[in-house]
N, C-alpha and C positions, 0 to 999 in steps of 0.2 A: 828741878834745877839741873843743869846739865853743869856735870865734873869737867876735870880741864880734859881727862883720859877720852870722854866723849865727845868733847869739842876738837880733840887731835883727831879721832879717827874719823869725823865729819869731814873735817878737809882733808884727811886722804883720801877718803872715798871718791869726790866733790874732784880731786885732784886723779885719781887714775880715771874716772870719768874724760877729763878732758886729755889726757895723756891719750884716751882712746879715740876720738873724734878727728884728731886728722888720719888719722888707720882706716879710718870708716871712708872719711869725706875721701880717700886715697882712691880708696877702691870702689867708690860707686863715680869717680871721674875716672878712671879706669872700666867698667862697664859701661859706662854714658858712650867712652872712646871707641871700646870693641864693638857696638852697636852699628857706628858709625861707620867702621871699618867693614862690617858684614854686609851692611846695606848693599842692594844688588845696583850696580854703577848704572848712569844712564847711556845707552848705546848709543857711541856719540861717532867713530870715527867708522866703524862698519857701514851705517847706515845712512851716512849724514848725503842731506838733500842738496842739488846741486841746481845753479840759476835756472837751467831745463826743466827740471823737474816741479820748482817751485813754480813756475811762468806753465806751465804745461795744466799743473794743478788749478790755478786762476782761466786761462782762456777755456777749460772745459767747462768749467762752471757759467762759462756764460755761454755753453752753446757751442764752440768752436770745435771740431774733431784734429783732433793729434794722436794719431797710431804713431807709437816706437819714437818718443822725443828724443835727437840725437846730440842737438848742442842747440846752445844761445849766446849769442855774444853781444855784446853791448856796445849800442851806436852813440859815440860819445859826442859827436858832431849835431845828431838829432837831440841829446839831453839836454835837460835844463835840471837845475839845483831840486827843485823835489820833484822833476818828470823824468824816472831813470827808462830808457828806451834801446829793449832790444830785440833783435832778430833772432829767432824761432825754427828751431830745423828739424821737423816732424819726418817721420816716412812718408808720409801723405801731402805732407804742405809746407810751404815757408811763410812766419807770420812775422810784419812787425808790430812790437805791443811795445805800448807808451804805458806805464805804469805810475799811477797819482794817487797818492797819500789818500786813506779812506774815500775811495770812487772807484766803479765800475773800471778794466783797464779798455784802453782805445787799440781794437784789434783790426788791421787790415793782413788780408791776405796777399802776399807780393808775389806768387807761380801761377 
C-alpha cells in the first residue's frame, strides 16, 4: 500500500519529468534546425542555366551540332501557348527550335 509520503514523491518525480521534456523537445528542434542550416545549399545563382544553354542541351541530343552556344531569343510572333519558339545562336549555326510539351523539338537550320 502506498503512504501519502510515496504518492507525493510519485508526482514529483512524474512532475520534474515533464518539467524536463520541453528542455529536451527544445533542443532536439534546435539540432533538427542546425542540420538544416549546415546542409550544403543547392548552387543555384553561379551555375544556373540559361534559354542557350538549356535549347543547346535539347537540339544536341537530337543530332544537331552547336559549338559555343551564344544567345537564344525567343520568337514571340512564331509562338503559340504551349509551342514556345526560339532562335539559336551557336558559333557554328543559327537554329530556329519550336519547342512542344513532351516531343521531340522541330529544329531548322536558318545560315
Amino acid at each position: 500500500m502506498m503512504t501519502g509520503n510515496d504518492a507525493f514523491g510519485s508526482i514529483m518525480k512524474s512532475s520534474r519529468l515533464m518539467l524536463q521534456l520541453p528542455n529536451w523537445s527544445m533542443g532536439f528542434a534546435c539540432l533538427i534546425g542546425a542540420l538544416f542550416l549546415a546542409a550544403p545549399a543547392p548552387v543555384a545563382a553561379a551555375e544556373q542555366e540559361t534559354p542557350a544553354d538549356i535549347i543547346t542541351i535539347q537540339i544536341r541530343k537530337q543530332g544537331f551540332p552547336c559549338d559555343n552556344p551564344q544567345k537564344a531569343d525567343r520568337d514571340r510572333k512564331a509562338s503559340k501557348p504551349d509551342e514556345a519558339v526560339w532562335v539559336l545562336q551557336c558559333g557554328n549555326a543559327t537554329y530556329r527550335v519550336r519547342l512542344i510539351p513532351d516531343m521531340a523539338a522541330h529544329v531548322e537550320r536558318i545560315n
